[in-house]
Each structure stands twice: as structure tokens, then as C-alpha cells.
C-alpha positions as CSV (number, residue, x, y, z in Angstrom):
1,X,73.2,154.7,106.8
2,X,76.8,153.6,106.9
3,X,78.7,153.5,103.6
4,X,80.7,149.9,102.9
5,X,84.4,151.6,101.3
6,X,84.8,149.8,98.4
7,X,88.0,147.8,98.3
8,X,90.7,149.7,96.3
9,X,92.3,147.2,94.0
10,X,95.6,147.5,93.2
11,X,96.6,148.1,89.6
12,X,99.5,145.8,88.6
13,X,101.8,146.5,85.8
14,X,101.3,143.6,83.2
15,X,103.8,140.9,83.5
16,X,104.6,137.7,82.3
17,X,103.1,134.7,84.5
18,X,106.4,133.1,84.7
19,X,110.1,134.0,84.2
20,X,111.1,135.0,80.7
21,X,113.2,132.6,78.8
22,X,114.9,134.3,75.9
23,X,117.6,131.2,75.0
24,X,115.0,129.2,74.7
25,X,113.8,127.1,72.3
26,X,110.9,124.9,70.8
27,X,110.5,121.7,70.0
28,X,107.4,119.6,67.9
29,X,107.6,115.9,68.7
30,X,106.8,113.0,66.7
31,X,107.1,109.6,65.8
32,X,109.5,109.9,63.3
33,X,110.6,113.5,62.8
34,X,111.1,116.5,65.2
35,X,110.6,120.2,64.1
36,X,112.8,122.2,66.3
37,X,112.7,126.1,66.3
38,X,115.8,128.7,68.0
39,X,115.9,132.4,68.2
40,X,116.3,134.0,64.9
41,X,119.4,135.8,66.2
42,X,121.1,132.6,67.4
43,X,121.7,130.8,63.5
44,X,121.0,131.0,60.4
45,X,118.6,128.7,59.7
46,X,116.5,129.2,63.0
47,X,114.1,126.2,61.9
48,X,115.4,122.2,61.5
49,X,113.8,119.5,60.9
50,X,115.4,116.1,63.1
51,X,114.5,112.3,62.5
52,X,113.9,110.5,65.6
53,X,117.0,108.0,65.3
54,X,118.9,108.3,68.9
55,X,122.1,109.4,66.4
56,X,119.5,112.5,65.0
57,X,118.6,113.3,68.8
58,X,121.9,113.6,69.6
59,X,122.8,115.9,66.7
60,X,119.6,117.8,68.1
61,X,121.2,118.4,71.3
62,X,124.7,119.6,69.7
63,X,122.6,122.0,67.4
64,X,121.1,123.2,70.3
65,X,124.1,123.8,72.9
66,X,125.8,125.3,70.0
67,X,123.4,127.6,69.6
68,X,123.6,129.0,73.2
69,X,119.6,127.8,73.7
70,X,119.6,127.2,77.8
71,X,115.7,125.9,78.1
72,X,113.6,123.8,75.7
73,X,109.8,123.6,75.7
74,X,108.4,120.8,74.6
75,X,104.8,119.2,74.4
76,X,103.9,115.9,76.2
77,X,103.1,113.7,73.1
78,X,102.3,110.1,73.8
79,X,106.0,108.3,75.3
80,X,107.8,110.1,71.9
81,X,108.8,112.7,74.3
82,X,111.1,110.7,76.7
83,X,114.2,109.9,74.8
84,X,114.5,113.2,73.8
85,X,114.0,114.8,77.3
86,X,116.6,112.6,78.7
87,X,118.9,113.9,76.6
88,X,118.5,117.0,76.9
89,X,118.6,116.6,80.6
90,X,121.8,114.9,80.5
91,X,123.3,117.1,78.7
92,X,122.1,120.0,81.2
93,X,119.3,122.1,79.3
94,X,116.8,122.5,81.3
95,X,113.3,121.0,80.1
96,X,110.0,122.7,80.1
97,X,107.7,119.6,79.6
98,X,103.8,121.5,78.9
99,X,100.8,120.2,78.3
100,X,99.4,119.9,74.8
101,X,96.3,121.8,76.1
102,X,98.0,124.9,77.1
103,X,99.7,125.9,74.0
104,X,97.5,125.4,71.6
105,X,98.1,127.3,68.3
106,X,95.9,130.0,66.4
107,X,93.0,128.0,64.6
108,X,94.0,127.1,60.9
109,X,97.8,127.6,61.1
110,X,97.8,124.1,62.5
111,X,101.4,122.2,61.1
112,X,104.5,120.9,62.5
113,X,106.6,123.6,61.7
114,X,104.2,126.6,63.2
115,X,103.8,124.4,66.5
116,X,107.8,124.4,67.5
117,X,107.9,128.6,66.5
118,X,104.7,129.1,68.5
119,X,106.6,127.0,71.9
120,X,109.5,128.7,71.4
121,X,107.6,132.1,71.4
122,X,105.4,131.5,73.8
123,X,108.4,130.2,76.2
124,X,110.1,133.4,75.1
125,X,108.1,135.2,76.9
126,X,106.8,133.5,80.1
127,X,104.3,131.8,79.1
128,X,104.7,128.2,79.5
129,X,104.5,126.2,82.8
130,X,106.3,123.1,82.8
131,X,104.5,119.3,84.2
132,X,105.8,117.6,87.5
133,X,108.3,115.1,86.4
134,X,110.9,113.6,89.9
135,X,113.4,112.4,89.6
136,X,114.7,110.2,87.3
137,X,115.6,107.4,90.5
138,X,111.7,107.6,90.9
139,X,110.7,107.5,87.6
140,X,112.2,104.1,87.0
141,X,110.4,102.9,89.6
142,X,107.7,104.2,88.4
143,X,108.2,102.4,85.4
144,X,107.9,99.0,86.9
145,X,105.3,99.8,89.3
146,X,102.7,101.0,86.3
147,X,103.9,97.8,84.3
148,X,103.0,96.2,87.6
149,X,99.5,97.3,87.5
150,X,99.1,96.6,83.8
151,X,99.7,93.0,84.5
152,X,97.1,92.9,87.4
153,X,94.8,94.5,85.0
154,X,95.9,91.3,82.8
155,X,95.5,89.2,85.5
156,X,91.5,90.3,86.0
157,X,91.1,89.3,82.2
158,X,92.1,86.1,82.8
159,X,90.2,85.7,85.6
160,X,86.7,86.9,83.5
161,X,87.7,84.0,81.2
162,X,87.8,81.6,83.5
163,X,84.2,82.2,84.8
164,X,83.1,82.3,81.6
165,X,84.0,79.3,81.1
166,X,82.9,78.0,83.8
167,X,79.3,79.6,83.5
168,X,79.4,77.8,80.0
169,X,79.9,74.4,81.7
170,X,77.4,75.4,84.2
171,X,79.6,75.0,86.9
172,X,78.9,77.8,89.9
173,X,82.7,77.3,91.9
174,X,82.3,80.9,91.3
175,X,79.5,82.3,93.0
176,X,79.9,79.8,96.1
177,X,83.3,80.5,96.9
178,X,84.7,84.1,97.3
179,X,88.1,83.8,95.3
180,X,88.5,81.9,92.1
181,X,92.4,82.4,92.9
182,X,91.9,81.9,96.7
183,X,93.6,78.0,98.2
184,X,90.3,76.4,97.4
185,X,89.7,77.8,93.8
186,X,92.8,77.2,92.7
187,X,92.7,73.5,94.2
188,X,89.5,72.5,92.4
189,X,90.3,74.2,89.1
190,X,94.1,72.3,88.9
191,X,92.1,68.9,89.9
192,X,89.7,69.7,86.9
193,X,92.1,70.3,84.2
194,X,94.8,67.0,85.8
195,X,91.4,64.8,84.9
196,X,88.9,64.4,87.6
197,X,85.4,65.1,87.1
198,X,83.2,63.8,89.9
199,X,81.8,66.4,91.9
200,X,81.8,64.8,95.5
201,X,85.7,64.0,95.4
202,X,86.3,68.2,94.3
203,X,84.7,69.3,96.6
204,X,86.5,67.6,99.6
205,X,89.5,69.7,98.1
206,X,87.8,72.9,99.8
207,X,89.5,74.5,103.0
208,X,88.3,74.6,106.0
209,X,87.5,78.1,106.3
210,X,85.2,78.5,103.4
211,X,81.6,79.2,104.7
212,X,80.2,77.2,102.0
213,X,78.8,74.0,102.5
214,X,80.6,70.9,100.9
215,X,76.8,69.8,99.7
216,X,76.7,73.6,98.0
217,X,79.7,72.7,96.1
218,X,78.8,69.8,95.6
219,X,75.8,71.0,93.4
220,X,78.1,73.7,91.6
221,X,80.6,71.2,90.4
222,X,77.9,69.3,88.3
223,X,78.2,71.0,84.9
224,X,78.7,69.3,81.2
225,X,82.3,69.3,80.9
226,X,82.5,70.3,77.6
227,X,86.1,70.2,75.9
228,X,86.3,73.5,73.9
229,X,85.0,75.5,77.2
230,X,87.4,73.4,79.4
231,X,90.1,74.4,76.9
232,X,89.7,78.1,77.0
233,X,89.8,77.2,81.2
234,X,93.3,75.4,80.9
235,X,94.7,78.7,78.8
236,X,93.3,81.3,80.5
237,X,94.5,79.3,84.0
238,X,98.0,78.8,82.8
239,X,98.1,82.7,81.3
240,X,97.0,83.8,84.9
241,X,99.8,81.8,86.3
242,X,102.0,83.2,83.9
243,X,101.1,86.6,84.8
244,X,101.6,86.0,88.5
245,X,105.4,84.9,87.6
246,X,106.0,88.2,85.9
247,X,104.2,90.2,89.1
248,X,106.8,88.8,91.4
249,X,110.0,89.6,88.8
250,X,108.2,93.0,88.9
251,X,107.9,93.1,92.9
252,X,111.7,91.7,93.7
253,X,113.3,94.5,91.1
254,X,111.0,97.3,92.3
255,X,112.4,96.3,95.9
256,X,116.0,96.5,94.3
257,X,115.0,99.6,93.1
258,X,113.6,101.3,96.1
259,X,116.4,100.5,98.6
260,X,118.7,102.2,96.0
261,X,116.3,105.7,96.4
262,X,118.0,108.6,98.2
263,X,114.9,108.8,101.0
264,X,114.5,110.6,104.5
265,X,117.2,109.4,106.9
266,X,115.4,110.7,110.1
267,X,111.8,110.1,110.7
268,X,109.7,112.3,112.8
269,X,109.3,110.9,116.0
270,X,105.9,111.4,117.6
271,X,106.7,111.8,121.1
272,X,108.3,115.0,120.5
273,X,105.9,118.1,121.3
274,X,105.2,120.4,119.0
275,X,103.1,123.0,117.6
276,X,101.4,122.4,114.2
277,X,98.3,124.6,112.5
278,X,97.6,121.6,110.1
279,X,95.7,123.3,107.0
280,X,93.1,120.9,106.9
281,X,91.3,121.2,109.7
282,X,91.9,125.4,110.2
283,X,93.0,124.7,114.4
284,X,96.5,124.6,116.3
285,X,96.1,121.3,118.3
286,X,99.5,120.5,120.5
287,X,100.8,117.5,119.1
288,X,101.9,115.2,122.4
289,X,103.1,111.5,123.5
290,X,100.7,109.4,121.5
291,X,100.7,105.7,121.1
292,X,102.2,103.2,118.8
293,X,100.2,103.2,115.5
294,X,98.7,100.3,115.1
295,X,100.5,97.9,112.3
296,X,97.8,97.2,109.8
297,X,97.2,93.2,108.3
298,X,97.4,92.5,105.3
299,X,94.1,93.4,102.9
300,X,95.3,93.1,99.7
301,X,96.3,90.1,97.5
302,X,97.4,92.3,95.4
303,X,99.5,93.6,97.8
304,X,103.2,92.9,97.3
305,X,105.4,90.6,99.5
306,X,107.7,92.5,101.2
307,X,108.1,94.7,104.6
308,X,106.8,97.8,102.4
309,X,105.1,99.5,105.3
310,X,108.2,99.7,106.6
311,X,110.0,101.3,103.2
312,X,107.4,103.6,103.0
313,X,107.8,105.2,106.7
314,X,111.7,105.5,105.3
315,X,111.2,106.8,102.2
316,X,108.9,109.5,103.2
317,X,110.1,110.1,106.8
318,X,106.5,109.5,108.0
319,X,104.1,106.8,108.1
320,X,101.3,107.7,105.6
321,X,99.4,104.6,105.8
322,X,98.3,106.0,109.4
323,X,96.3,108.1,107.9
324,X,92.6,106.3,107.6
325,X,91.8,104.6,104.2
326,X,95.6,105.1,102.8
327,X,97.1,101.7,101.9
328,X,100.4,100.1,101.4
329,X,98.9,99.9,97.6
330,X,98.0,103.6,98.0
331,X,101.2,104.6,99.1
332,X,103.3,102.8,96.6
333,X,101.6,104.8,93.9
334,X,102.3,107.9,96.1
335,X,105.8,107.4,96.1
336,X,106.3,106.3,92.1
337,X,104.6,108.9,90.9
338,X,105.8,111.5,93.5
339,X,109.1,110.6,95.2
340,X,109.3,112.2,98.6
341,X,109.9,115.9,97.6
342,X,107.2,117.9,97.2
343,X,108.9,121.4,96.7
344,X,107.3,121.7,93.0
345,X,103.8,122.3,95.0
346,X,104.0,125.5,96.8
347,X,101.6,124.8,99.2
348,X,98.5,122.0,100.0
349,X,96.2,123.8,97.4
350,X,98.9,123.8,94.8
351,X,98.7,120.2,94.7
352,X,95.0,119.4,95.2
353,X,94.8,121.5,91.9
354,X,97.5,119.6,90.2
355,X,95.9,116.8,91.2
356,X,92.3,118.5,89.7
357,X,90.8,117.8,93.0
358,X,89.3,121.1,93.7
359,X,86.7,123.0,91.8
360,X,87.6,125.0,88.6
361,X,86.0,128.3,88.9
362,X,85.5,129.9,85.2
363,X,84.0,133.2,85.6
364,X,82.8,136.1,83.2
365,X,81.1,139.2,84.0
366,X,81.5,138.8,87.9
367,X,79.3,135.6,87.1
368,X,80.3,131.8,87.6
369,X,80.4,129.5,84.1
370,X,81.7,126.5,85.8
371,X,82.6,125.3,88.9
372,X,83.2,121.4,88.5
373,X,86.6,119.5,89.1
374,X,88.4,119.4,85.8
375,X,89.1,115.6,84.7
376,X,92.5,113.9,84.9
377,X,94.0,110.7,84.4
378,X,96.6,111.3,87.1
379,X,97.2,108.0,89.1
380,X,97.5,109.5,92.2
381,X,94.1,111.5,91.8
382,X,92.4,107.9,91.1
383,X,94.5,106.3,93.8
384,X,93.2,109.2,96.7
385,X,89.7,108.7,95.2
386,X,89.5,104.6,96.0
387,X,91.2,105.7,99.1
388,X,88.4,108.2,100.2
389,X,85.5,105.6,98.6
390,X,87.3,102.6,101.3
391,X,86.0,105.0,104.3
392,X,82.9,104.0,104.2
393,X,83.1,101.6,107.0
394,X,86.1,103.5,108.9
395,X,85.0,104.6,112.2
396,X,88.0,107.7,112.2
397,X,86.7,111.1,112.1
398,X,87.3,110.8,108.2
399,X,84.8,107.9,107.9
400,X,81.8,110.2,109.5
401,X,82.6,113.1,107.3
402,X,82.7,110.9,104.3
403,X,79.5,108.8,105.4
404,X,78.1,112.8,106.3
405,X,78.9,114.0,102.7
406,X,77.8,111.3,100.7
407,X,74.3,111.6,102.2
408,X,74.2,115.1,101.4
409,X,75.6,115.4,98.1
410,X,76.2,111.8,96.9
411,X,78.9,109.4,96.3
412,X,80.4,110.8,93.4
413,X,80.7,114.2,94.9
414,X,81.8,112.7,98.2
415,X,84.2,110.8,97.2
416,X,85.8,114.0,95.4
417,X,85.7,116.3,98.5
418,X,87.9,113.3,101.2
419,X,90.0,112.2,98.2
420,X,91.0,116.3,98.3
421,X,91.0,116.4,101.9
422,X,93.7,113.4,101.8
423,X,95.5,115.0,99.5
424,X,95.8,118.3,102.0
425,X,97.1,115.6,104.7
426,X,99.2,114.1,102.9
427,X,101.1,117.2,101.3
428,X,101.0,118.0,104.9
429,X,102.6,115.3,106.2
430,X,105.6,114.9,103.4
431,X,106.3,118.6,103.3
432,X,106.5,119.1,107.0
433,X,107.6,115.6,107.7
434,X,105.5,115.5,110.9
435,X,103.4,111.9,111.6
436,X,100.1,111.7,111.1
437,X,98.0,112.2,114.9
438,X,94.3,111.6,114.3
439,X,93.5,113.0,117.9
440,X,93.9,116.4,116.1
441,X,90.5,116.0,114.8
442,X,88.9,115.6,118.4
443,X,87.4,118.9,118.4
444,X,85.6,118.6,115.0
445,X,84.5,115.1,116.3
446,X,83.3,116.5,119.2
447,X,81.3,119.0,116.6
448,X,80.4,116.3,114.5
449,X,78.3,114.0,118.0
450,X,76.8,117.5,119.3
451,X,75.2,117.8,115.4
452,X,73.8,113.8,115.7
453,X,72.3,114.8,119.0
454,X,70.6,118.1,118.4
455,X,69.5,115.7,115.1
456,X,67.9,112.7,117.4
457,X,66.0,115.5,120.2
458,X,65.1,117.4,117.1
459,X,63.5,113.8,115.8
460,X,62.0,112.8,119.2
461,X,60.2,115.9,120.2
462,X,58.3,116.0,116.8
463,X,57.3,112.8,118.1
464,X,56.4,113.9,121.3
465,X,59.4,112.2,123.2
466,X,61.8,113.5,124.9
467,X,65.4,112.3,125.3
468,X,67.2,111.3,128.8
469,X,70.6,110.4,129.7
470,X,71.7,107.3,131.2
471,X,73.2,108.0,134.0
472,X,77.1,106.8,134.4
């Protein structure tokens, strides 16, 4: 019998997993006092105790320049964290923001003081990885974008109390019509609240376009008309049109904001030939003349006013929302909460793990604990996942994977494996700057019919049929 060589491993000297960082220090962050730990070499008193006053901060960074400390760890607690790293930014130390779940201490020496000594020790020596953070441009807008989605969030709330009310009143505008907000909602509900009450003369305010019958609203606009639930309407209305208001401050400064972003000057043009061995698919198509992309309508109310498309394809030197179920929504989150340099993540499976899109092998014993995806709250992990759940009804390549994979393992599990298959692209895409060319996936589509065809002979010979060709 032949004898399999067993695969020599390599021994490795043991080594920190990053670079060492002995003028380093530690820093435990609070609401109102910060525990900050140096070297013991480097002062004294090696252990200070800092109120969180912006005049305490900046003693904190004098202290620590004085004390020759180059790099500061610190953990990402709450928004306490942000002044402080700022600073210390400004004043050139470089930050090593962790997360709290990575450094946690020895069980029962839990306290202020022994969390700063245990970050500066374990920084000391390598241990610490810092969190993604851009750049401070992006990061403002960033700012005004998540405020932005907060007050859409707002915006639904106010919405729920409207049909609540109007369920109370036994009025069903609501489930005849598609949008409460839409031209003929918001018609009806402003002729409610100015006075007018008779059900024939509201609904001749409905558009044209609405499917609805103007007999079936008719019927839905007969309700009681009570005052307190016609009150709650009125408030909730004029809060929702108070919200809108502050969504278009918020889209006109993040506009100001964006054109001020240092972005890709030159955009890769797609007529240009070249060769590409895009990761996601494992081939080396030969990228050639394709067409125009096609410019996608509008789909979003939600969406804000403004040529963003257009920004986007700037900003990131490609055009992103070619790719199949990636929006101008989509991409908006994509470049707040990324910017358009993606250097941090060495390669596509760096970042699908940052993003806690692939599995999370644990093993022990040459045996597998775990394998699911760990959970996250990362914006861009829940925007890619709505983006993957949206193909459902694409008819790309992407669409009859994700359609494929959802019948085999189930939505959930679906949606997981296209929202990290995105992610692959789009690291792709922004790292390479090369456009997006769907014709790439010809050969796995090609793959993808032959499979639905062996499937349909398979099904018509167990029924004693036999499948023919139409002839041309």
C-alpha cells in the first residue's frame, strides 16, 4: 500500500500577534473619570486618575506626551471614548481603539484602576488590535447620515400612530391605499384634520393612479370620528412632517459634506481591456467593451434628493450600485461607514470577517465546537444583508444563487452566504478600482441552466417522459 507523508509542520518561534508597543500606554474610560496607566520607568506616579472635563483631557494628553508614551490603547465604551481620541489624535499619538471583548481582565480583579494597567500591558506586548475607524472627513458624515436614519426610524413611529388611530376610528385609508405618506394619503389625512368629514367628497381627493376604487374608499372613510383619536392623528401627522423638515436639513449638509471628501479623481473606465482573477467567482474572465450600465429609477422614498448615484461612482472611482441588489441607500452607508480606502483589510476575507460574515470556526482536539457567523451590529453587515434579501426577484446570476440557496438552506442562512458574497465584490471593486462586469459570471450561469436541466429530464423520465428540443 502507498504511504500518505505526513505534512511536516513548521515549528514557529512564539511571537507576539502584533508589533510590540513599549511607549505605550492605557487608558479606562468613563463618564466622569479616566484611569490612565504609563510605563513604570516613564514617571513616578505611573497611575492617574483624570475627570472627563475637556480642560482634564487636555492635561491627559500633556501628561502623556511628557511622558514620551507614542501609542495609547483604549476600550470602545459607549460615545465616552470620542473626545478623548480626538485629542489624542490631534495631538499625534497614535490610538489603538479595541474592543471591550478582547481585553477582558482576570476574573475577580475587576476595577478601574486594574483595567488601564492590564491595556497598557497587554499593548506592551502585542497584543491588542485596534477597530476600523476612516477618517475623520468620513466620520462626520457619518455622523449625519446615522442621525439621518434615526429620524426615518422616527418617522415610522409616527406613521404606526397614525394607523392606530385611524384603526380606532375605524377608518381603513390604510389598508386600501399603499402609502399613508404617498400624494393621496397625505391629501385625505390634511382634508380630515382642516374639517371635512363626509366620505364621498375625501375620497374624490385620491389620484388617479391608485388601483383602488373610489366606492372602496368610500367605505373606508366612514369611521366615528372621535376627537381624542383624531387628536393623537393631528400630532402624530404634524410630528411626521416635522421629521421630514429635519431629513432634508440632514440631506442638504450631508451633500455639503460629501463634495468637500478627498475621493477618486479617475474612474475606471470599462472599455479598457484587462485581465482580472476576481476572488469571488475563482476564474480569469477578460474584461472587454461592455455597455452603458443601465441608470437605475428611483425605488426609495427614502432615498435622498440629489444626483447621489453620480457622487457615489466619484467617490469610489466605480459604480457600486451596478452590482445587483446594491442601492443608492446601500451605498451611502458603504461610504459613511467606510470611506473609499480599504487598505485596513488586507484582503476580501479580511473584511467579510470584520464584517462577521463568514463562519467562526472554534475548534478543540482537532474537533469543530462552532461554526456559526459571530453576531455584530455593524451597519454595513445589516445593510449587505437587506441587499442580499432584495435579490429575490433579481434575474442576475446573484438572484438564482440566492433563490438556489435559500431553497436549500433557508432564508436566514441564505441571506448570510450573498450578503458575504457582496461584500467579496465590493472589497473587489474599491480595492482594485475596476467596474463591476456581470458577464464575468457567464460561465457559472451557464453551470447554473445545465444543473435546471439535468433537474427537469431527471423529473420527466421518472415520469416516463422524455424531453425534446424545440427546434430554432
Amino acid at each position: 500500500m502507498r504511504k500518505h507523508k505526513r505534512a511536516k509542520t513548521k515549528s514557529k518561534a512564539s511571537k507576539p500577534i502584533h508589533d510590540p508597543q513599549p511607549d505605550s500606554a492605557g487608558v479606562d474610560i468613563g463618564a466622569n473619570e479616566i484611569w490612565v496607566a504609563v510605563p513604570a520607568e516613564r514617571t513616578e506616579k505611573s497611575l492617574r486618575r483624570f475627570d472627563a472635563f475637556t480642560q482634564d483631557l487636555k492635561a491627559l494628553v500633556k501628561w502623556l506626551l511628557d511622558c514620551g508614551v507614542r501609542s495609547v490603547a483604549m476600550e470602545s465604551t459607549g460615545v465616552y471614548w470620542i473626545p478623548l481620541f480626538q485629542l489624542l489624535e490631534d495631538a499625534g499619538l497614535k490610538v489603538c481603539l479595541v474592543n471591550a471583548r478582547h481585553v477582558k481582565n482576570v476574573p475577580g480583579r475587576k476595577s478601574d484602576v486594574r483595567d488601564c494597567q492590564w491595556l497598557q500591558y497587554l499593548h506592551s506586548v502585542g497584543l491588542l488590535l485596534g477597530s476600523f475607524r476612516p477618517h475623520q472627513a468620513i466620520c462626520a458624515a457619518r455622523s449625519i447620515y446615522r442621525y439621518r436614519q434615526n429620524l426615518l426610524s422616527m418617522a415610522a413611529q409616527h406613521i404606526q400612530h397614525m394607523q392606530a388611530a385611524l384603526d380606532q376610528m375605524n377608518i381603513k385609508l390604510h389598508h386600501v391605499i399603499d402609502d399613508l405618506t404617498g400624494l393621496t394619503g397625505r391629501t385625505i389625512i390634511e382634508a380630515i384634520l382642516s374639517g371635512q368629514r363626509d366620505p364621498v367628497q375625501l375620497a374624490k381627493l385620491r389620484d388617479k393612479r391608485i388601483q383602488a376604487a373610489e366606492s372602496t374608499i368610500v367605505k373606508a372613510l366612514e369611521g366615528d370620528w372621535r376627537k381624542e383619536h383624531l387628536f393623537v392623528l393631528a400630532a402624530a401627522w404634524d410630528n411626521w412632517k416635522q421629521v421630514q423638515q429635519q431629513i432634508q436639513k440632514c440631506d442638504q449638509q450631508l451633500w455639503q459634506y460629501t463634495r468637500e471628501l478627498e475621493a477618486a479623481t479617475t474612474i475606471a473606465k470599462p472599455t479598457k481591456t484587462m485581465r482580472l482573477k476576481p476572488q469571488w467567482i475563482g476564474s480569469s474572465p477578460v474584461i472587454g467593451p461592455q455597455p452603458a450600465p443601465r441608470v437605475r429609477k428611483k425605488t426609495s422614498k427614502n432615498q435622498p434628493e440629489a444626483p447621489w448615484r453620480e457622487e457615489l461612482s466619484r467617490f469610489f472611482g466605480v459604480d457600486l450600485t451596478a452590482i445587483p441588489g446594491i442601492s443608492v441607500l446601500t451605498g451611502l452607508t458603504l461610504m459613511t461607514e467606510l470611506g473609499n480606502d480599504l487598505s485596513a483589510f488586507k484582503s476580501q476575507h479580511h473584511f467579510a470577517s470584520w464584517l462577521c460574515l463568514c463562519p467562526d470556526n472554534e475548534t478543540s482536539a482537532s474537533k469543530v465546537l462552532r461554526r456559526a457567523t459571530r453576531r455584530s451590529q455593524n451597519r454595513v453587515r445589516q445593510a449587505l444583508r437587506m441587499a442580499a434579501s432584495s435579490l429575490h426577484h433579481d434575474k442576475s446570476y446573484l438572484g438564482h444563487k440566492y433563490r438556489r440557496l435559500r431553497a436549500k438552506l433557508g432564508a436566514p442562512k441564505a441571506v448570510t452566504a450573498m450578503a458575504h458574497q457582496l461584500a467579496r465584490i465590493i472589497w473587489t471593486l474599491i480595492a482594485r478600482r475596476v467596474p463591476f462586469d456581470l458577464s464575468i459570471f457567464a460561465l457559472q450561469e451557464q453551470a447554473n441552466e445545465q444543473r435546471r436541466l439535468n433537474r427537469l429530464a431527471a423529473s420527466a423520465r421518472q415520469m416516463g417522459y422524455q424531453l425534446t428540443p424545440i427546434a430554432a
